[in-house]
N, C-alpha and C positions, 0 to 999 in steps of 0.2 A: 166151446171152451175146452182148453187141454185139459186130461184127466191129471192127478196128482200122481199117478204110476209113472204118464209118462212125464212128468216132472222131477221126480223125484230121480228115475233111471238115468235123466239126462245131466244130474248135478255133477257128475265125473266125468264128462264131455263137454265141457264149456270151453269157448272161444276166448283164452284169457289173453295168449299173446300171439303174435306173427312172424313169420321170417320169409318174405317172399319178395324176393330180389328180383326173381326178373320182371317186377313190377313198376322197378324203380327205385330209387332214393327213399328212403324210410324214415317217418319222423313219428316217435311214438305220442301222442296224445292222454290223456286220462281217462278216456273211453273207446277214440278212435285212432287206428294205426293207417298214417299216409302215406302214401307211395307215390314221389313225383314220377312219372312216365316222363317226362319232355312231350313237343310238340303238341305243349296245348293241353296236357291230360294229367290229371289227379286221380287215381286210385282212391277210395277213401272204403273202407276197411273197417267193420262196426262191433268190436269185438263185446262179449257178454259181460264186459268190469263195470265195476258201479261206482262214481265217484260221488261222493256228496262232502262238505265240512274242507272241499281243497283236499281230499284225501283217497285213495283207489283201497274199498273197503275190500274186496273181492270182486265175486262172478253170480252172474243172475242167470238159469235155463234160459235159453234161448232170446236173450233179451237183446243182442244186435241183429236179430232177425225180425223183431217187431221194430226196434227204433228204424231199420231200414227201410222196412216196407211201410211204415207209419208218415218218415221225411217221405218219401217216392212218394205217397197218398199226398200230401198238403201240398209239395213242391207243383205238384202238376195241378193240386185244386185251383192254387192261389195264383198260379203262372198269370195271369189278365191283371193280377195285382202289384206283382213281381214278378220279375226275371229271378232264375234259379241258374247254378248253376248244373245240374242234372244234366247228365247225358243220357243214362241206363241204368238200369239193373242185371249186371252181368250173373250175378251168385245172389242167395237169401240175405248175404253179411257183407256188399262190396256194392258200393258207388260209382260207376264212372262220372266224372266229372271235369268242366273246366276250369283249365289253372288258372288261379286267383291272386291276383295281389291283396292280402287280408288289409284291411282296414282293423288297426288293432284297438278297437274297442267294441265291448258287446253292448247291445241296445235292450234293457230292457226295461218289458212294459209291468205296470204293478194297478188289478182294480180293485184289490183288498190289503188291507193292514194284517200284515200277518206273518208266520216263518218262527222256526227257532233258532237259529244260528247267533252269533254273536252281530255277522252283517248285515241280519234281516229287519226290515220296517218296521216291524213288532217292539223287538227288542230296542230300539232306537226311541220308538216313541214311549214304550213303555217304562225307562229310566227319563224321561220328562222333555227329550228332544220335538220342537214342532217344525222341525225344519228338517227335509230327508234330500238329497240329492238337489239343492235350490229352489223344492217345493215347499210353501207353507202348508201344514198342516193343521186342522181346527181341533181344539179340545173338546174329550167327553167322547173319542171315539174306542171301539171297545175292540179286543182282540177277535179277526177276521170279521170286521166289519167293510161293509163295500165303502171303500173313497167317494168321493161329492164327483171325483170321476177320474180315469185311466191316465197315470202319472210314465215319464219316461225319469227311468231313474239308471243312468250310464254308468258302464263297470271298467276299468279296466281290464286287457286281456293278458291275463298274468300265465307265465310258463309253468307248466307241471310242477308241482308243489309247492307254487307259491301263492298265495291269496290275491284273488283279486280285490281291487279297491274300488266304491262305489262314489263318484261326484255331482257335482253338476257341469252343466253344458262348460261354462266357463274355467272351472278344475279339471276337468280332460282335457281342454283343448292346452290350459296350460300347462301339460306333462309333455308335450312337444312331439308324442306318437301319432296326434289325427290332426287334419287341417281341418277349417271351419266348412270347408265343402263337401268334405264325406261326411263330418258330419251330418250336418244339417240336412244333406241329399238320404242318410240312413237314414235318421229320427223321422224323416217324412214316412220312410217306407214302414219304417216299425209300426209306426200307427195304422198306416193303414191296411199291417196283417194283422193286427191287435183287433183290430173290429173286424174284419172279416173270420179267423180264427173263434174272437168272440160270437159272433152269429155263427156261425155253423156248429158250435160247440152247442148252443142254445137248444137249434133243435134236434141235438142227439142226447138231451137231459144230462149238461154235464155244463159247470162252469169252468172255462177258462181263467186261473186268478192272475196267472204272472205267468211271465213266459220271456226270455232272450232269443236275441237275431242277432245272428254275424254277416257281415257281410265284406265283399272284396268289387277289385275292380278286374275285367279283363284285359287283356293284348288292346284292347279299343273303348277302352276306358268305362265302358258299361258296368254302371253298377248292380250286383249280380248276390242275392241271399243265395248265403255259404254255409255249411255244416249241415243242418239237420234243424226242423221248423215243428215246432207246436207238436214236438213229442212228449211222451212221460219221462224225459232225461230233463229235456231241457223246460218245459212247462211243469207249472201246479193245477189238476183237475180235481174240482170236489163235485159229490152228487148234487142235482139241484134240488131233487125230489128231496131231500130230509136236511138243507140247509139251513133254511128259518126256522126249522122246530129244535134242531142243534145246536144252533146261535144265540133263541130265547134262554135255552137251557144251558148256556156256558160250554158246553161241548165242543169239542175240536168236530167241523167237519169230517164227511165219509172222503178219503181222499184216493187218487186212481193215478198215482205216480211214485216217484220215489219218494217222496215224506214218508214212506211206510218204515222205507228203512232208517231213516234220519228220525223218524219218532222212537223207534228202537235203539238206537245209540242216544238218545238225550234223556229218554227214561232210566238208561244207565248212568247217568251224569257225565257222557262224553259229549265233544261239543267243539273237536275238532284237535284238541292241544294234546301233542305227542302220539306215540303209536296207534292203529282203533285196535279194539278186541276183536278177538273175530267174528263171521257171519255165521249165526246160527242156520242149520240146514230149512229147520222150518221156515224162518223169516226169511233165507233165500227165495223157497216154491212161493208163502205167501209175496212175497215182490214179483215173482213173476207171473201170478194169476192176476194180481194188479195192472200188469204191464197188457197182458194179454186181452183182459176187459176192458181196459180204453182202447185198445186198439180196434178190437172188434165195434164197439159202441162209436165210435167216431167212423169208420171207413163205413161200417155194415157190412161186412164183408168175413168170416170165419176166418182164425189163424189158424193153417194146417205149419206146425213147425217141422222142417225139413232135419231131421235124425241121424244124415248120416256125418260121419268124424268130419268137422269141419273142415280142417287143414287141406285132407285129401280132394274135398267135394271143390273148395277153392283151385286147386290148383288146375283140378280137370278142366272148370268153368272156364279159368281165364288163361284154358290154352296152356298150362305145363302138368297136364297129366298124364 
């Protein structure tokens, strides 16, 4: 585990934004900065911003350094279950990757009731909805309580700063972005990273509760999971070891992603509408000890964070140093 010194040192060195043209065409993301290359190649670029609420709260130590080597860990685990698009790991914060026609819907999976946002399943069902994304849902279920079993509940992929919107199968298709073949070819695949995710997540004492997948197609029509897989960005991990005795007790789970910080803003009574206030330095280091310990607990493998000024380390990496 990284010490709090060198967290603390690193909070004025964060990866918040990029400028590196001769990478290509740049499209700036909510967490990730793109860079088309042509011939076939995607730069992807994982800088340390945090979004949650549809909103870029700030910068987390070193935290496009875990979500990268975190995606690089699952993309390769899962590769027999899906195709990725992964090339390499040029830099600690840089993807190569193949260019993708995005399929513009996210697919995500949900095995618990739960969330604080205004779009979350919790909330939805907790103002008296039984119906979530064209899934019934049964009465007398209790905040983060496990589903009768793993729902696919599809988002829209809405541009930076704008909300995405959750439907069912037949609501996305009729917004006129996805055809029923990428579809239905993704939903297949989401599930089946949803239980493999799920099982491995199992035996490193962590539950997988929810988690999105994006996917795209290639030059040859292959469909190809795109962006970043069963990280602490895009996934919810709670402990397993003190879940049921949490859950008896009304207790919010121990969680190992960003809810850390989204509990932080909703304890303030923010909740996504208008400016956020800003990120306390402490709940910045604690988000990134967070970050750090599911990384480490899921790969098994130590996060040693690479220190030096990011911009410079990049540019050497990918050849303009």
């Amino acid at each position: 585990m990284v010490d709090e010194v060198t967290l603390r040192r690193a909070l004025g060195n964060t990866l918040s934004t990029t400028d590196l043209p001769f990478l290509g065409t740049r499209y700036e993301g909510k967490v990730r900065d793109n860079y088309a290359a042509g011939a076939g190649r995607r730069f992807i670029v994982v800088t340390d911003r945090i979004s949650a609420f549809d909103r870029v709260l700030g910068t987390i130590p070193f935290k496009g350094q875990v979500l990268n080597r975190a995606a690089a860990w699952w993309f390769t685990r899962t590769r027999d279950v899906a195709a990725s698009h992964m090339i390499r790991v040029p830099d600690p914060n840089v993807l190569e990757c193949i260019e993708c026609r995005p399929i513009l819907v996210e697919m995500v999976m949900r095995a618990y009731v739960t969330g604080s946002t205004s779009t979350s399943i919790w909330t939805h069902y907790s103002q008296g909805a039984r119906v979530f994304c064209g899934h019934r849902l049964p009465d007398g279920l209790k905040k983060n309580e496990k589903l009768p079993k793993a729902i696919l509940t599809p988002t829209t992929k809405a541009p930076k700063g704008e909300h995405d919107v959750s439907g069912s199968r037949e609501e996305i298709l009729a917004t006129g972005k996805v055809t029923a073949e990428d579809f239905d070819e993704a939903a297949a695949a989401a599930g089946k990273l949803f239980d493999a995710g799920t099982r491995i997540c199992a035996e490193r004492g962590l539950i997988l509760v929810d988690t999105k997948y994006e996917f795209g197609r290639d030059d040859k029509g292959r469909l190809l999971v795109i962006d970043e897989i069963h990280t602490p960005d895009s996934s919810r991990f709670w402990m397993a070891n003190t879940y049921e005795e949490r859950f008896a007790r009304r207790q919010d789970p121990e969680p190992l992603d960003k809810d850390f910080v989204r509990r932080h803003y909703t304890e303030q009574g923010y909740r996504g509408d208008g400016p956020p206030p800003s990120l306390p330095d402490q709940v910045r280091i604690g988000a990134a000890q967070r970050y750090i310990e599911a990384y480490e607990r899921i790969t098994g493998e130590a996060f040693v964070p690479d220190t030096e000024p990011p911009l410079a380390r990049m540019a050497r990496n990918l050849g303009k140093g």
